[in-house]
Backbone as a chain_set.jsonl record, in Angstrom:
{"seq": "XXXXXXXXXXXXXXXXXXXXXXXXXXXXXXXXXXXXXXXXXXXXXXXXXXXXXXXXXXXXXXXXXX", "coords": {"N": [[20.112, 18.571, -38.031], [19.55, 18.866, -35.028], [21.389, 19.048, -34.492], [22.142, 22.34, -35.035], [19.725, 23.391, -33.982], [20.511, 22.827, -31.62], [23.177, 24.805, -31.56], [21.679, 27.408, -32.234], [20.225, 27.343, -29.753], [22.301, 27.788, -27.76], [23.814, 29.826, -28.651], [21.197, 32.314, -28.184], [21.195, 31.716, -25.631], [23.175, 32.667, -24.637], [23.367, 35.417, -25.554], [21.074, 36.248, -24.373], [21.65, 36.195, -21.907], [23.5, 38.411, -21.995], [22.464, 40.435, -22.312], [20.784, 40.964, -20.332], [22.577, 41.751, -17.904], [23.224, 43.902, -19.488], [21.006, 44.667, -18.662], [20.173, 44.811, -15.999], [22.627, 46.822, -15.048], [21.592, 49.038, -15.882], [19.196, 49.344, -14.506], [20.168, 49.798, -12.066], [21.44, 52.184, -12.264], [19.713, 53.976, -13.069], [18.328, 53.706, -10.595], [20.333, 54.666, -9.196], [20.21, 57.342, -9.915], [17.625, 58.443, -8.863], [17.677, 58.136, -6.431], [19.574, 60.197, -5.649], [18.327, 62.604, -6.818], [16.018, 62.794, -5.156], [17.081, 63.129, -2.463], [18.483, 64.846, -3.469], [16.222, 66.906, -3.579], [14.347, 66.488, -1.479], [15.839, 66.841, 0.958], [17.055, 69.322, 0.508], [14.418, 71.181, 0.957], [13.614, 70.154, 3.421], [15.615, 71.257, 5.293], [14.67, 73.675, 4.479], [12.412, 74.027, 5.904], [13.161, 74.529, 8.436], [15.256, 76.415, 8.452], [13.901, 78.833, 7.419], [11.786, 79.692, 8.859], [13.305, 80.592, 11.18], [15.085, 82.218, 9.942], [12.728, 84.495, 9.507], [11.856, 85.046, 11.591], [14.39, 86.205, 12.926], [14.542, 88.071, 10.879], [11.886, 90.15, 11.58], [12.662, 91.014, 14.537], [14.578, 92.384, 13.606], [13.56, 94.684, 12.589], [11.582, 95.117, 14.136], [13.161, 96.555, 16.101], [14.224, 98.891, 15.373]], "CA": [[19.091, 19.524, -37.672], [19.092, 18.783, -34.044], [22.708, 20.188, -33.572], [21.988, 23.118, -35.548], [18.66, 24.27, -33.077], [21.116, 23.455, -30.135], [24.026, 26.156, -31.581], [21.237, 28.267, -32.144], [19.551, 27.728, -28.435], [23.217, 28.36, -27.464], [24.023, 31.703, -28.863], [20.686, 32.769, -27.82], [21.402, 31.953, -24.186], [24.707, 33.547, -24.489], [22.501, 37.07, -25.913], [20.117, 36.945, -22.98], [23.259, 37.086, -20.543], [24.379, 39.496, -21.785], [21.311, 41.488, -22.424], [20.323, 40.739, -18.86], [23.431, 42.114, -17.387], [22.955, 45.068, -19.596], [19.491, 46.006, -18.053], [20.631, 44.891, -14.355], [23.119, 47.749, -14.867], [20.546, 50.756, -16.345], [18.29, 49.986, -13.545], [21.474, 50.244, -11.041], [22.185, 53.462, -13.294], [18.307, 54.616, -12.695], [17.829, 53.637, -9.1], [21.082, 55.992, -8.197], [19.49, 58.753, -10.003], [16.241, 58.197, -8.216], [17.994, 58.437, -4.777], [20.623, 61.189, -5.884], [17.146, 63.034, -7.279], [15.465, 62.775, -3.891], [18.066, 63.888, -1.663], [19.117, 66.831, -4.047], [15.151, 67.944, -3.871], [13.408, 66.621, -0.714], [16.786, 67.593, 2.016], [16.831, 70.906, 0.882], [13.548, 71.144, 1.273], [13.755, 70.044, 4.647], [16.365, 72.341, 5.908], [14.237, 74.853, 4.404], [11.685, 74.237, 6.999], [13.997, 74.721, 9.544], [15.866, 78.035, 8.186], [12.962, 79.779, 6.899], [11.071, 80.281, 10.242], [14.563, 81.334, 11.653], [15.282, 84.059, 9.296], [11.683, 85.75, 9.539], [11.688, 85.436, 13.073], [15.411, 87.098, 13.295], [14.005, 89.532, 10.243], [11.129, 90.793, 12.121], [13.296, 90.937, 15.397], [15.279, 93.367, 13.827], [12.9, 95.16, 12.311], [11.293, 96.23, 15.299], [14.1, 97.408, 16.848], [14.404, 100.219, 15.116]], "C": [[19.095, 19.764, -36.166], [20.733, 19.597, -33.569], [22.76, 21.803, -33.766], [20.597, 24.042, -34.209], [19.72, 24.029, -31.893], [22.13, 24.281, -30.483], [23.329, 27.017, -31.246], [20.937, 28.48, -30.527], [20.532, 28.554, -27.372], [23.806, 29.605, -27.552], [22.737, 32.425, -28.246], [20.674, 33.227, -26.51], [22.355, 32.934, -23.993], [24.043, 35.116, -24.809], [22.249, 37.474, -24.699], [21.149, 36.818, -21.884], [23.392, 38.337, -20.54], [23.407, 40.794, -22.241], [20.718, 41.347, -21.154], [21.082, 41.26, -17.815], [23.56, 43.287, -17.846], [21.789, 45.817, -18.838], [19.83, 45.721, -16.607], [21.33, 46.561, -14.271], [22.306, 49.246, -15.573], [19.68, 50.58, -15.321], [19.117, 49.946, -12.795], [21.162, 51.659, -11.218], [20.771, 54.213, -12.597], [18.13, 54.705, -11.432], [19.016, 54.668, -8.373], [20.154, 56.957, -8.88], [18.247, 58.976, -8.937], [16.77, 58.552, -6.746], [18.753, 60.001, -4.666], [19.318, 62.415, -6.025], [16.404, 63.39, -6.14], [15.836, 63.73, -2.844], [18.24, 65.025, -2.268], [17.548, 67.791, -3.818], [14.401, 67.92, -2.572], [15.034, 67.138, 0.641], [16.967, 68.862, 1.993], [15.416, 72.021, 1.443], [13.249, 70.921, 3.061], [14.208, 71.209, 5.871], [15.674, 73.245, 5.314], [13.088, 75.349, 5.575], [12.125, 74.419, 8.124], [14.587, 76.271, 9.373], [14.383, 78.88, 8.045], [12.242, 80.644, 8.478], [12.439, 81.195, 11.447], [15.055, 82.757, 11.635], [14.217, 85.062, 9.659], [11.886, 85.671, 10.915], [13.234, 86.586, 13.428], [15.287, 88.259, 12.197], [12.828, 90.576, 11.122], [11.577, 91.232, 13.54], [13.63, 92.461, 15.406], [14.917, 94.514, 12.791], [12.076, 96.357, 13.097], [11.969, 96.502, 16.409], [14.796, 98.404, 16.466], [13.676, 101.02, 15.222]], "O": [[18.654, 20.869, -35.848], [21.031, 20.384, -32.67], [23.28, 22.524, -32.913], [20.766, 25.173, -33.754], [19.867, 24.99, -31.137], [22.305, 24.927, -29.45], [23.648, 27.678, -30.258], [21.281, 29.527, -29.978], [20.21, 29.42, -26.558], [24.22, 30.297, -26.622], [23.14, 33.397, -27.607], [20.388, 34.346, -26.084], [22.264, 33.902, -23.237], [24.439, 35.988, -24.035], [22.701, 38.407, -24.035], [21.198, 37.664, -20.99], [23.418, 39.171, -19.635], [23.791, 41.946, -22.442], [19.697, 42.031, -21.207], [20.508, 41.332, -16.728], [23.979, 44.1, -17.023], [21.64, 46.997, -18.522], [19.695, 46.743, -15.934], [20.767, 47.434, -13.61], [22.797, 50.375, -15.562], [19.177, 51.65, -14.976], [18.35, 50.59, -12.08], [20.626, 52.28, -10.3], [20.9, 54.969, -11.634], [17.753, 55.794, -10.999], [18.818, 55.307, -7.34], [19.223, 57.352, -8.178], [18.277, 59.988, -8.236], [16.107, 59.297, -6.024], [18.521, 60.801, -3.76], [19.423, 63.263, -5.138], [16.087, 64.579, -6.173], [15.247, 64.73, -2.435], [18.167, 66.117, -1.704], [17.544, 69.021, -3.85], [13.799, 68.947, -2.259], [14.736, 68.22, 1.148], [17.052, 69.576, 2.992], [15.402, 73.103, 2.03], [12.608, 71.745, 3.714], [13.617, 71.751, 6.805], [16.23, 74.259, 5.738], [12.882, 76.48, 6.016], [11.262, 74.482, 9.0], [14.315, 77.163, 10.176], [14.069, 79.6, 8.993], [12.282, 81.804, 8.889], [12.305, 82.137, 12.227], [15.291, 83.715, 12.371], [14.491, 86.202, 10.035], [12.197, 86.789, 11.326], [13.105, 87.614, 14.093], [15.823, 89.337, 12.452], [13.077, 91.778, 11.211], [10.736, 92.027, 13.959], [13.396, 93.361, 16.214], [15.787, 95.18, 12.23], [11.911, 97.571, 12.97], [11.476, 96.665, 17.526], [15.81, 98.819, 17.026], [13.99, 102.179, 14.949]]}, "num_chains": 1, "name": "protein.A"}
């Protein structure tokens, strides 16, 4: 009986490895999205505050110079 609960305790350990090494790598997997996600939405964003005032100022420029 007593070797029988330690196989079992054994395969179990051996599971949670390897179910522990599966979720290490999905939150890897998640945390790039999360950065990739960021950058693709708050940098353009950024540079938009920078262009935007650019353009109207060189739209209205040449606007009234005609």
């Amino acid at each position: 009986m007593d070797q029988e609960i330690q196989k079992k305790l054994a395969e179990q350990e051996i599971k949670l490895d390897t179910i522990y090494r599966s979720v290490e790598k999905t939150r890897k997997y998640f945390l790039v999205i999360i950065w990739v996600t960021i950058l693709g939405l708050v940098l353009p964003l950024i540079a938009l505050a920078f262009v935007i005032p650019s353009f109207l100022s060189n739209y209205t420029n040449a606007l009234n110079g005609f």
